[in-house]
N, C-alpha and C positions, 0 to 999 in steps of 0.2 A: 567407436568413441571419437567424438570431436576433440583434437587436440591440437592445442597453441604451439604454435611453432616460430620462432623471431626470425624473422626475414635475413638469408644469408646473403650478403650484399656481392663475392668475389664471383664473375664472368668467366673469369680463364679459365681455359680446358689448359692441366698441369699433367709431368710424367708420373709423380707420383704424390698422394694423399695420405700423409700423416696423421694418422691419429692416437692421442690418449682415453680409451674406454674409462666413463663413472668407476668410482669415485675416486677422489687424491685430492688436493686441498681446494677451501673456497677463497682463498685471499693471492693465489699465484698461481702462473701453473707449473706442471711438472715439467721438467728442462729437458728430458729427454729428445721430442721430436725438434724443440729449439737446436739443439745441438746439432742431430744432425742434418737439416734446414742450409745451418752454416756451412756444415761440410760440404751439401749439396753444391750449394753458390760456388763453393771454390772449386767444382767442373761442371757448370752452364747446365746444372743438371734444374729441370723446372718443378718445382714442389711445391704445395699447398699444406696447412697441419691446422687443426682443430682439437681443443681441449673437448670433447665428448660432456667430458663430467659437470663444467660450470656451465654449458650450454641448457644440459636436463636440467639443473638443479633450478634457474632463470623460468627455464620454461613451468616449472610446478609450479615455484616458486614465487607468481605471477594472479592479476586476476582473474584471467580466465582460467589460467591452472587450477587455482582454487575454488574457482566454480566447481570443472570438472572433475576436481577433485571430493568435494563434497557431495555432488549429487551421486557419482558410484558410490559414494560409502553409504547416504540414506538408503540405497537398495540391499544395505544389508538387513541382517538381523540385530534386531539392537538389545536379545539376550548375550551376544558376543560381545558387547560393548562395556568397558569398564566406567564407572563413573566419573575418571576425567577425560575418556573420550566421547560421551556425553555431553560431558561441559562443555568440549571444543566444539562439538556438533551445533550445539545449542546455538555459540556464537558465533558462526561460522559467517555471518555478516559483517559480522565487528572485525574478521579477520582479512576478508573479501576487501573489505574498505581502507584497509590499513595496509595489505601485502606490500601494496608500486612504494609508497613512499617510504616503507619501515629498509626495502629493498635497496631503493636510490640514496640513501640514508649511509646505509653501510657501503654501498658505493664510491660514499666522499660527494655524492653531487645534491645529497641537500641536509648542510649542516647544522641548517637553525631546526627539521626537527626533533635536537637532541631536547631542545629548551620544552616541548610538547612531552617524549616520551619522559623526561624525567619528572613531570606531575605525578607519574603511575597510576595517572587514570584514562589514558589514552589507549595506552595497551591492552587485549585481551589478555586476561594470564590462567593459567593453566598449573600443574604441579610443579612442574618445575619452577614456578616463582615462591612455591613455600619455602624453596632452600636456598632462597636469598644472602647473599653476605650482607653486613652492616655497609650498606653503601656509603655513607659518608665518610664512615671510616676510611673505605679503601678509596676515595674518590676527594674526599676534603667536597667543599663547598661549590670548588670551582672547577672541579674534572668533568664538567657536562657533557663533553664530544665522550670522553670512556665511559662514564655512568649508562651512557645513554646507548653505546653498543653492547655492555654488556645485555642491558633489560633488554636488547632487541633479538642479540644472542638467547636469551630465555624464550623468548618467544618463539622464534626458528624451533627451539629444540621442543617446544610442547605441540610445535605442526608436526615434526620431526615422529614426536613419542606417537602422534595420531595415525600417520600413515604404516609404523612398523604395527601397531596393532590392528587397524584395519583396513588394509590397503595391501603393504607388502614388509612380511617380516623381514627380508633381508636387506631391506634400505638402512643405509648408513650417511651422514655428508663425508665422511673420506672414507669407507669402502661399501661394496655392495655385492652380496650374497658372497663373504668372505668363507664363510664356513666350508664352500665348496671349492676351495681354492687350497684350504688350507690342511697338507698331510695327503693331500689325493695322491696318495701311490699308485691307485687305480682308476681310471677315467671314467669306471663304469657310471659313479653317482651324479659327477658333472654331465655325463652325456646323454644321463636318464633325463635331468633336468631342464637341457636342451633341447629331447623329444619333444615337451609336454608344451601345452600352450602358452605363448608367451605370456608376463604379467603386464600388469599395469604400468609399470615400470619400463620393460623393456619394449613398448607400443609406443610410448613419448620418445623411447630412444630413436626407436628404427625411424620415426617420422623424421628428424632432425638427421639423421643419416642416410634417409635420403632425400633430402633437399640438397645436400652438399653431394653426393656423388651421381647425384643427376647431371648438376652444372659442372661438376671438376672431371669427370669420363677418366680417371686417372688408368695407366698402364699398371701401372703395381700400387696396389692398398697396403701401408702399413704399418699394422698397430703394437704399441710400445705398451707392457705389459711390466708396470714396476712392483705392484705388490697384490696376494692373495686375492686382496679384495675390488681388483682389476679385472680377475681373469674371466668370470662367470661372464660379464660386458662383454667382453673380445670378442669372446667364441660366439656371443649372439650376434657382435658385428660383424666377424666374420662369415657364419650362418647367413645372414641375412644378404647381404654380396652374393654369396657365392649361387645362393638362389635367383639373386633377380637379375644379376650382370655376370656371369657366368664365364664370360675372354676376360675380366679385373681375375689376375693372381694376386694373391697375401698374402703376407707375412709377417711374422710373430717376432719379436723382439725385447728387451728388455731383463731386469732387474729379475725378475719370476722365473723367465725363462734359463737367463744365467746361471742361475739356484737351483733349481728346480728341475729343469727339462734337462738333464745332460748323459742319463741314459735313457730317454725316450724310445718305445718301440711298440706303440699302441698303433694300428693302421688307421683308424678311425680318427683321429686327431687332426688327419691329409684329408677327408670328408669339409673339413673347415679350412684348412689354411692348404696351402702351397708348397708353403719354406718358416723354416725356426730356424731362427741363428740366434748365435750365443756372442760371449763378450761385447768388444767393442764393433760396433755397428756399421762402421764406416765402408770400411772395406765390403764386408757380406751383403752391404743393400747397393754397394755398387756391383757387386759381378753377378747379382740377383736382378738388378737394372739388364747388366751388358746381356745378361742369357735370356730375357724376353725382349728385348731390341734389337740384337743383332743377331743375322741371319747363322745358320749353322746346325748342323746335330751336337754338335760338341762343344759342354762352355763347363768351366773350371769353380768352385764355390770354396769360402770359408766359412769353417764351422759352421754348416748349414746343415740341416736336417729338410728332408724332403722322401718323396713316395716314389720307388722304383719298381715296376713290377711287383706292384700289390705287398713291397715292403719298403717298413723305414730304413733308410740308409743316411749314412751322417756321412758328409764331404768334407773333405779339409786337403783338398788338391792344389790348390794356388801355393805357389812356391812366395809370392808375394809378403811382404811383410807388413804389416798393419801401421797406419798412418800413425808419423808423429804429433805429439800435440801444437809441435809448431804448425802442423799442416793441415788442419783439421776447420782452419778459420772462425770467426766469431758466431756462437749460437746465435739465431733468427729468430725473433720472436714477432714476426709480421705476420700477419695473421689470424693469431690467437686477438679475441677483442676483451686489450687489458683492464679497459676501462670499465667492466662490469663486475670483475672479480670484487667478492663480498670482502671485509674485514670483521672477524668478530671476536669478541673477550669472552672466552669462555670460564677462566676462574680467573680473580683478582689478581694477578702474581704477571711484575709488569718484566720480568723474563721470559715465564712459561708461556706468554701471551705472543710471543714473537714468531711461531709457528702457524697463527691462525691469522693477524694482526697486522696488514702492511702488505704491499706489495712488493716482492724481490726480484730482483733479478739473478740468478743463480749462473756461479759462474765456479770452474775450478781451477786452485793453483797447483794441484800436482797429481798426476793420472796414479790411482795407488796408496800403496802407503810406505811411508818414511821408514817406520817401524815394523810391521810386518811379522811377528813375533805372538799376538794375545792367542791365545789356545783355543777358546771359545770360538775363534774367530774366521770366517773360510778363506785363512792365508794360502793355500792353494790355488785360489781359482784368478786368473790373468787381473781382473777390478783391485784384487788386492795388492797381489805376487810382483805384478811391471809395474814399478816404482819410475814414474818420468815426471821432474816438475817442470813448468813451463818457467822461462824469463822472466822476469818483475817486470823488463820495461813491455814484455807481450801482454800483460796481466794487464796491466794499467790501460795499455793501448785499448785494449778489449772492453775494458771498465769506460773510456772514453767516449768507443764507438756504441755499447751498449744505452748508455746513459743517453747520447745525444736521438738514437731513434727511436728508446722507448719512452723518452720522457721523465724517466725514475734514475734516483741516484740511490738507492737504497740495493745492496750485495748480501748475497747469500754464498759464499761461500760451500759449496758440499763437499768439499775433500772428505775423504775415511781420517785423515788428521794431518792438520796443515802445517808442513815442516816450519819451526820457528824462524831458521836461518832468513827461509825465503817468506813467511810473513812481513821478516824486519826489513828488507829488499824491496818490497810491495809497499810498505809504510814509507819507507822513503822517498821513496817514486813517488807517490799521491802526493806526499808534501812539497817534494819540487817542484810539481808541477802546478801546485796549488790550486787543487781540485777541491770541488766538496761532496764528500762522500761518507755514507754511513754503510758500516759492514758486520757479518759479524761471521765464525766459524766452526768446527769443531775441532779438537787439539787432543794431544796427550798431554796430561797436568805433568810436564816433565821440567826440570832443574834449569833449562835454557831461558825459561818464563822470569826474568829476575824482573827486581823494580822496575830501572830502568828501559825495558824492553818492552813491557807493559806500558807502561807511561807514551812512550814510542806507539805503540799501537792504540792508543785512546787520542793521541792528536792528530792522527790520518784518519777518524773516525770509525775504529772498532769500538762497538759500545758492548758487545757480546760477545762468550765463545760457551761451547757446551763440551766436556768431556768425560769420559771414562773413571768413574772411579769405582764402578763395579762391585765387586766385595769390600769394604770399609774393611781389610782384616790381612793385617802385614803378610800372614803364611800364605793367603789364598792367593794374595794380587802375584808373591813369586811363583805360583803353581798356574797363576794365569800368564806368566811371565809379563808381566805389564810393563817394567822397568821402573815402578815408580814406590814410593810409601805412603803411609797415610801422615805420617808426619810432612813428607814433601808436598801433596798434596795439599794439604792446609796451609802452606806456606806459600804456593801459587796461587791459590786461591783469594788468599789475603794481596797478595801483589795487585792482581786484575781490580780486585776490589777496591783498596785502595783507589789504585790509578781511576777508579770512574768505572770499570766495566764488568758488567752482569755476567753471573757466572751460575752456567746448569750442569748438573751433574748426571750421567746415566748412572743407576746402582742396579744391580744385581744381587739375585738370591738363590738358594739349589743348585748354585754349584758342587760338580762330584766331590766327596768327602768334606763339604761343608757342615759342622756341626749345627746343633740347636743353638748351644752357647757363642757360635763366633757370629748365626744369625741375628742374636742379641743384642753380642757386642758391635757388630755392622749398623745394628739400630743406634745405638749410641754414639756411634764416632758422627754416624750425620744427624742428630740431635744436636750435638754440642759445635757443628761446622754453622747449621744454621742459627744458631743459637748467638755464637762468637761474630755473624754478620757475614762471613764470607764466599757462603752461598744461597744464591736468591732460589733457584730452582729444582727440581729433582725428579725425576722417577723411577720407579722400579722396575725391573722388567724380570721376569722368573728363565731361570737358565734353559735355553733350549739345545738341543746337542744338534748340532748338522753334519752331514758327510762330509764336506769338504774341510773342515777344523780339525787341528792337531786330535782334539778328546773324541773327535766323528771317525776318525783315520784310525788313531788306536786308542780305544778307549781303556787295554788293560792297563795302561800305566795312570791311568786318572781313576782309578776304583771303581768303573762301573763295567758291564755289561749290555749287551745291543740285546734288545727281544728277540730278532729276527735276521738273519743274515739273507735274509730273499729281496730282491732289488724289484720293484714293480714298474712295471710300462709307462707307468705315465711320470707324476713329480716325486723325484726323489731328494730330500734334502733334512728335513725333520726327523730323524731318527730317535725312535720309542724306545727306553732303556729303562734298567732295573740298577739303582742307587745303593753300592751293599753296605752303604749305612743303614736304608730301610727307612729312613726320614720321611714323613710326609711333609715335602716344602711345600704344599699347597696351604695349608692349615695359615701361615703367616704372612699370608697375601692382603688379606682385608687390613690388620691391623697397621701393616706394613704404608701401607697406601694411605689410610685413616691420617695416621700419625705425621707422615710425610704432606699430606693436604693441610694439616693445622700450622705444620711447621711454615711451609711457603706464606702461609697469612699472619708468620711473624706472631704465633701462639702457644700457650700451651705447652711450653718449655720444662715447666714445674713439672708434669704430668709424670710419673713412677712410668715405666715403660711395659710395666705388666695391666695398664691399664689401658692399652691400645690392645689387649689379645682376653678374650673370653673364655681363656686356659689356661693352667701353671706354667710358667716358663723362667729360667733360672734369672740371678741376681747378673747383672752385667759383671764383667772383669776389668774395665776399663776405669782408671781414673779419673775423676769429677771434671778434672783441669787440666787432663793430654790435651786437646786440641788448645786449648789457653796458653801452654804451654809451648807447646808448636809455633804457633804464631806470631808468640811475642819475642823469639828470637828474633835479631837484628839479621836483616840483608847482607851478608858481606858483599862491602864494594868491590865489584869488577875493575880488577886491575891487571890482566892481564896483558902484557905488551904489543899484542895483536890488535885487543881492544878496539874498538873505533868509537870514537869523542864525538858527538854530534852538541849541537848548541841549536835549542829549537827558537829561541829567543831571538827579540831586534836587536838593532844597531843601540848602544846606551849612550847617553849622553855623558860628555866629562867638564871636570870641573877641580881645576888646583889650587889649593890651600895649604898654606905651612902651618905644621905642627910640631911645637918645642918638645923636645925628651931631653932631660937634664939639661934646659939652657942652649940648648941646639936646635937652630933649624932643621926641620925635616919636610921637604917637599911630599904631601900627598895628593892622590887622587880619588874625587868621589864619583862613583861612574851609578848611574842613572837608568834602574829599566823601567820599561812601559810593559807591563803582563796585560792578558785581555781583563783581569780582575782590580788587576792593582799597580801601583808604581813602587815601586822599592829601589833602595841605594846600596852601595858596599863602600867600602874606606881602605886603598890598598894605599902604601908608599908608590910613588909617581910612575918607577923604572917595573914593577909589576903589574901595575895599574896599566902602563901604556901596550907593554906586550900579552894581558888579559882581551883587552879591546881586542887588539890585530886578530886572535888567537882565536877569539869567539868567529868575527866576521869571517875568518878560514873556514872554520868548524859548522857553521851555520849552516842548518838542513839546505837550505835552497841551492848551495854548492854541489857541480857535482862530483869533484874531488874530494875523498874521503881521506881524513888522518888518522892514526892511531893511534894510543896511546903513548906506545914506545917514540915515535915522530915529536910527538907535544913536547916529552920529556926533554927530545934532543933537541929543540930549538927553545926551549927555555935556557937547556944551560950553555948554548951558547954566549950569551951574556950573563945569565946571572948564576947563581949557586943555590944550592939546598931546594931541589924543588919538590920533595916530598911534602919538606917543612911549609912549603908552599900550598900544595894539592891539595893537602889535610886540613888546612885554616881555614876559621870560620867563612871566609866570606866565600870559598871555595861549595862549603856547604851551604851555605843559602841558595850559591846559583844553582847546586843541585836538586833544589826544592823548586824550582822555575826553570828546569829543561836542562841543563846540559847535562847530558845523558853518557855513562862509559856503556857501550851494547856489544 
């Protein structure tokens, strides 16, 4: 098969070749071999990394791809062929003609033709254009650059629908052949898979793999393996090395591996790779370095799994302790070629879209989690367990050095949940330094999130954060230990919201001893969130029980049962369980999903909730107006003494005038702000008015001495008295409608 392959432009012969296997996203790539890149640099170690997966998708995704991609499919049978893969067949010119520039399009490098595809007779369309949203609606008149990736978005995904039916059913754009990645307790299915002749698919990969390890001769190959639908790719890239350059050792890394691989003891596995290491990366891919470069019979490994006399054997001999994140240096993203990655809108919902949508640079502020505690969750294993945040001022630094050599100021955040404290640290810093940046992260909806603290992180440029509200259902969230309510919940939600910033929710369903009824009522609590305005986004995800989770560890205190207590060779992490409620949580999946897709398009509110399900299911228990209710509780002001007073606002201008009270002069001040929207005044008497001014310019973000509350108080009444009576008055409140923030 003649196959396009884009000219890999890098010469250098590196120590070691980084790479992410198909598929993981088309808009960024996955940060992993970035990360450790950066590690590298900080010991002169020489590295090369390639995104695997945006490289194939370019290559199909292309005109000659699509030649060649169409002429194997006319060699089929076209009894096999359903009538809209005929359609595509048909036009398979019109697609040919249109691939380069629908491609460079989404690229960002040719934006006028959004002004062509939104005629809607440019584009070839296929099924997927029947289930069109009311484009105008969600676009208005003048949204041409998004109108125009979504329809281009449609059209990707009807080449997309073409090649899983006739080409290769386990193509995905973010995973591919997940199925077998996914639950494989036993290696046999994957390794049968790998026997057999490669597909069409994995023929475009190996060509692109090896172009790059012709030119890069690396000493050690290795691929970072974050999710299921990763692994099937690895094990052919590493197949495929191990076959034709034979002195390249591999190694397995990552997210899958961490999960998954951590009683490993298939020998056949060492047939493809060399070394699997677990956690963090840093350390094991150096003494993995040191023990093929430097001379000796004896060299030391962490957490590495490797082949000893025809058995697995796991090493964890370095007395060594795993680098901190101050020492870890800034992830690398040289290399990877940013400028190709696609953007695309796959449903109208301009939070859900930020996953697919924009280029990020992915950066973390704290290794772990804050919290540490959800039950669901594999608080056990080191990713979660070692809680280390990094400095604000290293955060930022990082955010500096990234932005100036990739060219992007847009942050992605991945923490498991990014401590508020050092959020609000992180937002200050930006502002000092008067940076511009757009960020966004994932959080616990927890009580720390006040107004004020919000508002704070929407003017350092957080526009998003996504979290955790899992079961909508006060009993379950304590049995998940979440620390949070659903009444809290709405109450942060409404903050962020307020303040400007997008807010997505993970929900969950089939949690152990989750009823039918609290299923309902979970419908309903996010019915009435989305409803009240304060969550733009959401999805579902069905509870899966893993080993490493409090309910995987001991599931009799959470009302379920393991199927199986036998631990298999290869991935163990998904554990199959019998629910002694006897629920089928499956059954509420579609409606679940249904109802939650109309809600994001701001619809459909009215709708009886027995009308998203094609089966009796009970009357909700929830009141009409809990979440209304919720919400419309006032903030209490932060007034704690510790507090810290920040003033995000300029310098105001003043201006003295006497005002009589009963026939008596009284000297006031009218002080004067400039907002980026608007100008506004206040009216204090002259001796408040003049220590308001000082008092701000102290307080002013761009300072780096911080006050607190308690300070403010004690240098007010230095000279004057009552300054509660002071704090509380109106003009006090205005300024806090225009930034001065207590956090």
């Amino acid at each position: 098969m003649d196959i396009f392959v884009p000219k890999y432009n890098s010469i250098l012969t590196t120590d070691l070749f980084l790479v992410t296997p198909p598929f993981t996203q088309l808009n960024t790539p996955y940060p992993a071999t970035a990360y450790i890149k950066g590690f590298l640099n900080t010991k002169n170690i020489s590295s090369t990394q390639a995104d695997l997966g945006i490289e194939v998708i370019l290559a199909l995704f292309s005109r000659k791809g699509l030649e060649d991609l169409f002429t194997h499919a006319e060699g089929l049978s076209d009894q096999s062929k359903s009538p809209n893969s005929k359609r595509i067949l048909a036009l398979k010119n019109e697609y040919i003609k249109t691939i380069d520039a629908v491609i460079a399009f989404l690229q960002g490098k040719n934006p006028t033709l959004a002004l062509q595809i939104c005629q809607e007779d440019y584009l070839p369309e296929a099924s997927r254009f029947e289930q069109l949203d009311e484009l105008d609606w969600a676009f208005g008149t003048m949204g041409t650059q998004d109108k125009g990736k979504h329809l281009a978005t449609l059209y990707l995904e009807d080449i997309s629908d073409f090649i899983i039916e006739c080409i290769d059913p386990n193509f995905g754009f973010s995973r591919y052949a997940e199925r077998l990645g996914r639950s494989a307790n036993s290696f046999d299915e994957l390794y049968g898979a790998l026997n057999q002749e490669c597909t069409y698919m994995d023929k475009l990969l190996m060509a692109i793999l090896e172009e790059k390890i012709a030119v890069i001769q690396p000493k050690l190959f290795v691929i970072s393996v974050p999710f299921p639908g990763n692994l099937y790719a690895a094990f052919r890239c590493a197949q495929y090395v191990k076959r034709t350059y034979p002195n390249i050792k591999i190694s397995m890394g990552g997210g899958f591996a961490n999960t998954e691989l951590r009683s490993l003891s298939d020998q056949r596995v060492f047939e493809f790779f060399d070394y699997i290491s677990l956690d963090d990366g840093e350390l094991p891919i150096e003494l993995i370095y040191d023990s093929i470069t430097k001379a000796g019979a004896f060299h030391l490994y962490k957490r590495t799994f490797l082949l000893e006399d025809g058995a697995v054997v796991y090493k964890n001999d370095a007395l060594r302790s795993d680098y901190k994140q101050f020492d870890v240096g800034t992830p690398d993203y040289s290399d990877l070629q940013l400028d190709r990655y696609i953007s695309v809108i796959e449903i109208v919902n301009p939070m859900h879209r930020m996953w697919s949508d924009g280029r990020w640079n992915k950066l973390t502020m704290a290794h772990g989690c804050y919290w540490g505690k959800c039950t669901f969750c594999d608080i056990s294993l080191d990713y979660i367990k070692v809680y280390e945040p990094v400095a604000a001022k290293l955060i930022v630094d990082r955010i500096e050095e990234l932005s100036e050599k990739t060219g992007q100021n847009g942050f992605h955040f991945v923490d498991e949940a990014a401590p508020p404290a050092l959020m609000r640290e992180v937002a200050l810093e930006i502002l000092r330094r008067k940076i511009s940046v757009t960020w966004w992260t994932n959080i616990r909806f927890e009580k720390s999130f006040t107004r004020d603290l919000c508002i704070l992180l929407k003017a350092s440029g957080c526009i998003a954060v996504s979290g955790g509200l899992e079961v909508a259902s006060d009993r379950l969230l304590k049995l998940i230990d979440k620390g949070v309510t659903v009444e809290q919940v709405a109450q942060v939600t409404r903050n962020f919201t307020e303040a400007g910033v997008l807010v997505h929710a993970y929900l969950m369903y089939g949690y152990p001893t989750q009823t039918i009824q609290e299923t309902i009522d979970s419908l309903e609590m996010v019915r009435q969130l989305f409803e009240a305005g304060v969550l733009q986004s959401g999805f579902w995800h069905q509870f899966a029980m893993t080993a490493h989770s409090p309910v995987g560890m001991h599931p009799e205190r959470f009302g379920v049962v393991k199927e199986t207590e036998v631990v298999g060779t290869f991935a163990n992490n998904d554990i199959n369980y019998i629910d002694k409620t006897g629920i089928n949580h499956d059954q509420f999946s579609f409606g679940l999903k249904k109802s939650l897709f109309n809600f994001m398009h701001g619809i459909c509110f009215e709708y009886k909730l027995q009308d998203w399900f094609d089966f009796k299911i009970p009357k909700t228990t929830i009141p009409s107006d809990f979440i209304e209710k919720a919400i419309g509780e006032e903030s209490k002001l932060n007034t704690k003494p510790t507090a810290k007073v920040v003033w995000l606002g300029g310098k105001p201008d003043k201006e003295i005038f006497t005002k009589y009270k009963k026939n008596k002069p009284l000297e006031m001040l009218i002080l004067t702000f400039y907002d980026k929207k608007e100008t506004f005044n206040i009216q204090v008497n002259k001796n408040e008015g003049e220590w308001l001014a000082s008092i701000l310019q102290k307080t002013a973000v761009s300072n780096t001495q911080v006050y607190t509350f308690q300070e403010i108080k004690a240098d007010f009444e230095k000279t004057m008295e009552y300054f509660e009576l002071f704090w509380y008055s109106e003009p006090i409140y205005s300024l806090r409608d225009f930034g001065l923030l207590v956090l």
